[in-house]
BALOGU-526252 format. One line per field, with one value per residue (C-alpha): x, y, z. Coordinates in Angstrom, 2 decimals. Layout:
east: (X, ...)
north: (Y, ...)
up: (Z, ...)
This chain:
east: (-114.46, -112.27, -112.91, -114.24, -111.52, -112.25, -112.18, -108.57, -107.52, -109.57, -107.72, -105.04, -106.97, -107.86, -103.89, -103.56, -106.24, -104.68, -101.53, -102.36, -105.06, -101.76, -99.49, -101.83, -102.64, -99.20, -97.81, -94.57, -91.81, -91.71, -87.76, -88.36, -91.66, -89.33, -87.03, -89.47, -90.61, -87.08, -86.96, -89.95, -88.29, -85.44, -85.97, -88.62, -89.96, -88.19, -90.50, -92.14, -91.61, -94.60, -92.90, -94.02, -97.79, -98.27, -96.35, -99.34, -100.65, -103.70, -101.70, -99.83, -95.91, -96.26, -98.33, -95.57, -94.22, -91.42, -91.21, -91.70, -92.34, -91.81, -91.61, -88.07, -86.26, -84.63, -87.99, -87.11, -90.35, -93.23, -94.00, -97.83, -97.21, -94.07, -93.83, -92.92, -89.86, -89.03, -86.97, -86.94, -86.45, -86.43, -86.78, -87.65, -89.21, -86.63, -88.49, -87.06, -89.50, -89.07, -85.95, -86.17, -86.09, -83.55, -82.42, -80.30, -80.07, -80.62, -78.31, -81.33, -81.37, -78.60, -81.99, -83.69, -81.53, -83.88, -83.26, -81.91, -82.23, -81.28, -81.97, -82.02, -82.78, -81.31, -81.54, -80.42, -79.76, -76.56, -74.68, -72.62, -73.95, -74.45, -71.17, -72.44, -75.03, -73.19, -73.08, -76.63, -77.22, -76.05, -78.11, -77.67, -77.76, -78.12, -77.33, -77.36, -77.02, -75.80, -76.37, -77.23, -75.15, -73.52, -70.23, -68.23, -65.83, -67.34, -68.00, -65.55, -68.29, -69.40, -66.47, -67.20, -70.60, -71.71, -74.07, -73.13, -73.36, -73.77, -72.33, -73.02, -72.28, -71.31, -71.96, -71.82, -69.23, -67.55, -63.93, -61.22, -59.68, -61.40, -61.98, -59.37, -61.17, -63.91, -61.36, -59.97, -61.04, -62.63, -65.86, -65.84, -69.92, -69.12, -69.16, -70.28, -68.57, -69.34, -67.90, -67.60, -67.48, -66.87, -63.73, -62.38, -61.86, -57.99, -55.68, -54.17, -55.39, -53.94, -51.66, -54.02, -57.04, -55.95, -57.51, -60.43, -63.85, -65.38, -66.49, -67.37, -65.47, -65.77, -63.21, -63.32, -63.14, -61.36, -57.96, -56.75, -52.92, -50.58, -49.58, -51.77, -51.94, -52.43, -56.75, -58.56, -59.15, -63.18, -63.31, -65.61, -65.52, -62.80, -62.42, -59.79, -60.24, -59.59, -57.45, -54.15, -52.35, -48.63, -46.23, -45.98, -48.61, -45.71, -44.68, -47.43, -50.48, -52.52, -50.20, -53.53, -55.76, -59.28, -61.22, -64.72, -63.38, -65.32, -64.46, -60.98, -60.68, -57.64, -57.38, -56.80, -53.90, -50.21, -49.56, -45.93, -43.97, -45.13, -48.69, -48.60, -49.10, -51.06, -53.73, -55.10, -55.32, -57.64, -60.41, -63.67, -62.35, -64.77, -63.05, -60.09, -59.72, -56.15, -56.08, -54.55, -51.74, -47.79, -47.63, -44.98, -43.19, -44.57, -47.95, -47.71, -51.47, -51.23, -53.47, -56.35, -58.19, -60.56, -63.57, -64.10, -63.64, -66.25, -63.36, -60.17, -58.98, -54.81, -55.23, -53.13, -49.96, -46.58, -46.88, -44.74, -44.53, -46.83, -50.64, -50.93, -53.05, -55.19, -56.81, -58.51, -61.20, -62.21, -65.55, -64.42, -60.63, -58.95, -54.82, -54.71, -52.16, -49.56, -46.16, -47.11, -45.83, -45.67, -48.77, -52.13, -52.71, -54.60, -56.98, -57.35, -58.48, -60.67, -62.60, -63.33, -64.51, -66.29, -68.65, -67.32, -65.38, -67.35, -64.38, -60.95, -59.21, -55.38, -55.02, -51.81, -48.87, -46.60, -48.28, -47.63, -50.29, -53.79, -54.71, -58.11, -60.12, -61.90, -65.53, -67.13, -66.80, -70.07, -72.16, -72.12, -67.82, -66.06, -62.94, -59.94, -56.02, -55.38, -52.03, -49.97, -46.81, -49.20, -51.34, -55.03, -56.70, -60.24, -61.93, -63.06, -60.48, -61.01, -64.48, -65.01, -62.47, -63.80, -65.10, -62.06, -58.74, -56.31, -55.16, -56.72, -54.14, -51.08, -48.01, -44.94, -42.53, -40.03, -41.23, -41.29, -38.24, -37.40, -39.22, -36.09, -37.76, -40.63, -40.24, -37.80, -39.67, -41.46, -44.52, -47.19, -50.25)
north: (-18.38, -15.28, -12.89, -9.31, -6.75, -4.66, -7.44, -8.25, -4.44, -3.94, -5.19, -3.12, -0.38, -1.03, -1.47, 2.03, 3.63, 1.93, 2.56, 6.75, 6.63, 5.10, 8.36, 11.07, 9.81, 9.99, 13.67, 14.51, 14.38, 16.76, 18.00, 18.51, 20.30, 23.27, 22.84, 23.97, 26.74, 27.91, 27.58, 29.89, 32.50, 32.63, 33.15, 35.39, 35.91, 38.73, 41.34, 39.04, 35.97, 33.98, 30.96, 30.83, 31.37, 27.87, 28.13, 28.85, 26.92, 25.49, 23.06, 20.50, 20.68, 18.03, 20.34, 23.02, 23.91, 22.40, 20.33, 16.27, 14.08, 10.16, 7.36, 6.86, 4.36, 3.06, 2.82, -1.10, -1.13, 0.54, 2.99, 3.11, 4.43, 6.00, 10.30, 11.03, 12.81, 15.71, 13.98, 16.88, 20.27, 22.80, 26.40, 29.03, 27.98, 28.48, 29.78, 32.74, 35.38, 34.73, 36.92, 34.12, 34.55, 36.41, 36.13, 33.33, 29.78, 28.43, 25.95, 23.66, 22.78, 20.06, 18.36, 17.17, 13.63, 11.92, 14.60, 13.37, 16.51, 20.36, 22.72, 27.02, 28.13, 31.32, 34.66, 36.70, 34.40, 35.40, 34.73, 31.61, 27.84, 25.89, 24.95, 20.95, 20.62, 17.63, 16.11, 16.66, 15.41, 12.02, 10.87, 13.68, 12.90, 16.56, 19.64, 23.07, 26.40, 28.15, 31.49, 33.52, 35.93, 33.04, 33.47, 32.37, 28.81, 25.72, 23.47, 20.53, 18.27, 17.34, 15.64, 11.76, 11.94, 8.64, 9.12, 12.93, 12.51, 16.21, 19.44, 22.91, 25.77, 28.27, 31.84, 33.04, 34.65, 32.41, 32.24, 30.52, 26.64, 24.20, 21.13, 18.57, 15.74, 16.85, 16.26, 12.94, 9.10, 10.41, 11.41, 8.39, 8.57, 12.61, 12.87, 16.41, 19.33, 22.90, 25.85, 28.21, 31.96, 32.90, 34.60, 33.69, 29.81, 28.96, 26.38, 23.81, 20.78, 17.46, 15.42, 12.61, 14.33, 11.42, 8.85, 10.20, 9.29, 12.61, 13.23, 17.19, 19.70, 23.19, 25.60, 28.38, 31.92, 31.85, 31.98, 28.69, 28.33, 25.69, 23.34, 21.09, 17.23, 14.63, 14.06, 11.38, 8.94, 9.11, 13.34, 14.70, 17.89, 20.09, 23.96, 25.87, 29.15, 32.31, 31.09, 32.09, 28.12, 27.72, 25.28, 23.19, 20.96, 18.31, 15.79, 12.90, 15.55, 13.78, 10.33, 8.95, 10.35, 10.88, 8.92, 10.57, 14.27, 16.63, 19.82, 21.18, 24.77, 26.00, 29.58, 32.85, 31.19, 31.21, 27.84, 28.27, 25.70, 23.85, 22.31, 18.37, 16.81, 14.66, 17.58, 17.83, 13.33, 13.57, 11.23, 12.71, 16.26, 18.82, 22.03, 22.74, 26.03, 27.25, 31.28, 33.75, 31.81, 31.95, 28.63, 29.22, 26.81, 25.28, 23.03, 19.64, 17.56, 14.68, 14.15, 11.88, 13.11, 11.11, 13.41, 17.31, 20.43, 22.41, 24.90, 25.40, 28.67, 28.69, 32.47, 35.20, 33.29, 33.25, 30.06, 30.11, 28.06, 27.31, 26.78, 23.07, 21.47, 19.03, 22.06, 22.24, 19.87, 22.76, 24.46, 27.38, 28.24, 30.94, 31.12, 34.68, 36.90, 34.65, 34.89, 31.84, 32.21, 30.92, 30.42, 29.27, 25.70, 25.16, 22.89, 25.51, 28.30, 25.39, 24.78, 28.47, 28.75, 25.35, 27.01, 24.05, 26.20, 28.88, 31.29, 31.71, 34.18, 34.57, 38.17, 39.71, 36.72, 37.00, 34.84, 35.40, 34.25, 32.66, 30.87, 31.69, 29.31, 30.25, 30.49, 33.46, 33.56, 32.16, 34.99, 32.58, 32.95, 35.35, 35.37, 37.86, 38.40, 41.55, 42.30, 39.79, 39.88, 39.59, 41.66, 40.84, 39.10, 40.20, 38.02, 40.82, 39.23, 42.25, 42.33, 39.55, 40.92, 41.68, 45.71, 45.44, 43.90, 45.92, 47.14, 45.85, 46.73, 44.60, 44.32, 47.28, 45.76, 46.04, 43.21, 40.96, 40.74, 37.43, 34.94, 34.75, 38.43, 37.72, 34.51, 37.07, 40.63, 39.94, 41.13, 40.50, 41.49)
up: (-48.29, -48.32, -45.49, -46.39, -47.23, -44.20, -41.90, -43.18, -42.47, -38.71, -37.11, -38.42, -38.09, -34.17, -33.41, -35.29, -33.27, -30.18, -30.45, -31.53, -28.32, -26.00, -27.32, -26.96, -23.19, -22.66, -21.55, -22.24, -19.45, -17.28, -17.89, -21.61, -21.31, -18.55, -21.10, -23.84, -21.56, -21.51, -24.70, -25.34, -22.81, -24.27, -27.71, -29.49, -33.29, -35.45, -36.42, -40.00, -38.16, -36.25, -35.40, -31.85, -32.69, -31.83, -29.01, -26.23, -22.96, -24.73, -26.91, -25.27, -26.16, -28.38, -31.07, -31.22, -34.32, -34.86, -32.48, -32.08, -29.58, -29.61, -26.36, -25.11, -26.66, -24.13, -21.59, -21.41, -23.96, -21.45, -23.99, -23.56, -20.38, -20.12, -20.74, -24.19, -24.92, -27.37, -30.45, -32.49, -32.27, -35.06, -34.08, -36.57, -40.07, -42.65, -45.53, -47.44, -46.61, -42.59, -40.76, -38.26, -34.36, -32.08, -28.26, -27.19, -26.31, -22.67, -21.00, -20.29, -24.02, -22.49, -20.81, -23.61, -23.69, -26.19, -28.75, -32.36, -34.51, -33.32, -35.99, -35.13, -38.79, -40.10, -37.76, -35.11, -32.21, -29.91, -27.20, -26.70, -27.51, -23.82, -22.93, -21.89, -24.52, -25.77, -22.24, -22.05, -25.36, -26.30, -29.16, -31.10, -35.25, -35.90, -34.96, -37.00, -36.02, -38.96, -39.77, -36.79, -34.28, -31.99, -30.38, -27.88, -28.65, -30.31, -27.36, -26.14, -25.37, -28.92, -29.60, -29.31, -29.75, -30.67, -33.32, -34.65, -38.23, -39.20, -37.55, -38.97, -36.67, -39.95, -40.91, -36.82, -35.08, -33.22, -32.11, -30.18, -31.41, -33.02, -30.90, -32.29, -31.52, -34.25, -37.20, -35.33, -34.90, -31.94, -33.37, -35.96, -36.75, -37.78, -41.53, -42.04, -40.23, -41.12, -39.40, -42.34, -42.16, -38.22, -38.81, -35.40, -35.20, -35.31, -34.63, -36.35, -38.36, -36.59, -38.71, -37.92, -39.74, -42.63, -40.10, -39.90, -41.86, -42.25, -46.35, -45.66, -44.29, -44.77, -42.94, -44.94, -43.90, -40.37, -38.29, -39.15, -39.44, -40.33, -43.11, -44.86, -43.62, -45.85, -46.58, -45.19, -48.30, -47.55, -47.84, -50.80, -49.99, -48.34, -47.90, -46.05, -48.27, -46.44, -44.03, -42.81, -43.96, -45.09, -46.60, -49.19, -51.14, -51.14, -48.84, -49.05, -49.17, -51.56, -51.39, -50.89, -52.93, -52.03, -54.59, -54.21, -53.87, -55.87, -54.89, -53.09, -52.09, -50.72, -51.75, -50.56, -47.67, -48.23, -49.52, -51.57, -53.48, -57.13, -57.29, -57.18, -60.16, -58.03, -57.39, -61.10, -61.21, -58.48, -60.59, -59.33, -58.74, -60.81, -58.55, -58.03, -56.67, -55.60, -56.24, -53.69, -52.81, -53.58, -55.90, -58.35, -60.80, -63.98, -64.28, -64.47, -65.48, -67.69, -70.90, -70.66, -67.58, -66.52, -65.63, -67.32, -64.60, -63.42, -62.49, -62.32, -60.61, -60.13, -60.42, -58.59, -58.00, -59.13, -61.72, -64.69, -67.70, -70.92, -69.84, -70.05, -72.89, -70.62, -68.88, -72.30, -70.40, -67.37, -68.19, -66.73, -66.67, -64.37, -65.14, -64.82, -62.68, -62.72, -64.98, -67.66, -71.10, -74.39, -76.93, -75.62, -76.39, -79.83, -77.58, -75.23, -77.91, -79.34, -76.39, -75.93, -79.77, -79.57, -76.21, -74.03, -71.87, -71.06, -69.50, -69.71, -67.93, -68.69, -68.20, -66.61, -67.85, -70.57, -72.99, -76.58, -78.52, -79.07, -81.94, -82.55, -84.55, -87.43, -85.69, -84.05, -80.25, -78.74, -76.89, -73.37, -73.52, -71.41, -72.97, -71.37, -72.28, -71.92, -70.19, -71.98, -74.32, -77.53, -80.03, -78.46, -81.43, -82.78, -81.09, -78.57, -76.09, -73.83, -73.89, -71.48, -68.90, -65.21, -64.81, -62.32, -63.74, -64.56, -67.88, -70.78, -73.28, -73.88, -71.60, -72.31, -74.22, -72.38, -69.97, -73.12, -74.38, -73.53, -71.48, -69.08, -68.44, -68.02, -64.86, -63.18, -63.74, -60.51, -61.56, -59.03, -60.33)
């Protein structure tokens, strides 16, 4: 006879109860409850914030927001009677209504060993980040700090963390070189490294960057110098924009193409020389962003692309030539400032017409003409070519141009006489 349903689930139930009853008898250790305390000292709500109402001596630690608390993995499996230990910590609550918490980060963070996951949301934390807390913290899966007022270097002893998968120390204010080891082998469980928009990081990228496994980096906005190594073949995403990076795109830089890169950002450095054929084949690329730099030469990208651009931007630069008919297939479509000539492509002009590409930008070149289909220009299409060795068609071609651009009628004629004029002019727009 088939037992009753809730005598097939009690003693589930019983081992539930048990095992709940063993955790709350437990208290948690002693070094990560000071730490907590330090924690609380050190670091107060912003006037809208109430993180830390929670935070009081009636509770025990384990019932702060924020934080959680789970037996030591390595207790050699005495769990029901060993002190629990703080696993996660996430300080501040990240919704978009809170301004988040100010004061600064203790050293003692470094004493919470078991922790996994260290998240400071958005706000206006300072002062430096613990120079040990990697020593302290070996276990570490997580950390984020992005967004606040930190400064001071990024600390030495989070490279080689064993199990460091993500790293986001962006939008602060720190300065001085970038660990090496974080963009080497010797981190090989880091995949995600974020230290965007501090203005003062510099150095170098190490020529053995290709060896690494990361699949997100994002560099932009600091003090970073140097020439471009070749990518690692695993990297996604990569940004270096806003830096102060030289030299050529040439010399093996994308021998090895990353399969699985989406988005590449390299603008606004000093990067000089043709762009690689290579960089437009990249076969998952929807980005390509490469403005504010001193590329000159023609484009070369072959037909027959195998995915359709999100964007390309090769604006302000010094690229000559026709505009190439396979960038036909970018959404949005950013040539302008440069010293291109010859007629727009007929697929080009299409694509605009047709609403698939939604903007293209070729002001300031010495193009001489766009063939505009017989169709109205879709309302969604920003459409500018003003500043170029052509009558502007009525297609309200300088409608769509940017408030701030430059002139919007066509080029003197004198600096289209001949297209030999117009690669030497040295116009820089």
């Amino acid at each position: 006879m088939a037992l009753p349903p809730i005598l097939v689930i009690l003693p589930l139930l019983l081992l539930l109860i048990g095992s709940q009853a063993a955790r709350s008898a437990a208290t948690l250790h002693e070094r990560d409850a000071a730490a907590l305390r330090d924690v609380r000292a050190a670091l107060r709500d912003l006037p809208g914030s109430r993180f830390f109402d929670s935070w009081d001596d009636t509770r025990s630690p384990c019932a702060y927001a924020g934080v959680v608390c789970a037996p030591d993995d390595e207790d050699d499996g005495q769990a029901s009677s060993a002190p629990l230990r703080v696993s996660v910590l996430t300080l501040g609550t990240g919704l978009a209504d809170s301004p988040g918490l100010a004061g600064t980060l203790p050293a003692s963070l470094g004493s919470l060993s078991a922790l996994t996951d260290l998240v400071l949301y958005p706000g206006s934390v300072s002062g430096t980040i613990p120079v040990d807390i990697g020593s302290g913290l070996r276990r570490l899966r997580l950390l984020s700090l992005s967004g606040n007022q930190l400064t001071g270097p990024v600390p030495e002893s989070l490279v080689g963390l064993p199990d460091l998968h993500t790293l986001d120390l962006g939008n602060n204010r720190l300065e001085g070189a970038i660990p090496t080891g974080l963009l080497l082998p010797l981190s090989p469980s880091l995949k995600v490294l974020i230290l965007a928009n501090n203005g003062g990081l510099s150095g170098q990228i190490p020529a053995e960057f290709s060896t690494s496994e990361l699949f997100h980096v994002d560099l932009s906005r600091n003090a970073i110098t140097g020439t471009l190594p070749p990518l690692p073949p695993t990297i996604r995403y990569f940004s270096v924009a806003g830096n102060e990076m030289q030299g050529s795109l040439d010399g093996g830089v994308f021998n090895n193409a990353p399969t699985d890169l989406a988005l590449l950002d390299l603008s606004m450095n000093a990067f000089s020389g043709s762009i690689p054929a290579e960089v437009f084949a990249l076969p998952s690329a929807s980005s390509l962003l490469l403005s504010r730099n001193n590329f000159t030469g023609p484009l070369t990208v072959a037909g027959g692309t195998p995915a359709q651009w999100a964007v390309v931007d090769i604006s302000h630069n010094g690229i000559s030539g026709e505009v190439p008919e396979a960038l036909a297939a970018a959404a949005s479509l950013y040539v302008n400032n440069n010293r291109m000539s010859g007629e727009v492509p007929w697929a080009v002009a299409r694509s605009v017409f047709t609403g698939s590409m939604t903007t293209f930008y070729a002001q300031h070149n010495f193009l001489t003409g766009f063939p505009a289909p017989p169709l109205p220009l879709p309302d969604s299409a920003a459409l500018c070519l003003s500043y170029n060795c052509m009558e502007l068609p009525s297609v309200s071609a300088a409608d769509g141009c940017p408030t701030i651009g430059g002139p919007l009628e066509a080029r003197p004629a004198d600096q289209c006489r001949s297209s030999t004029d117009a690669r030497s002019s040295g116009d820089g727009d």
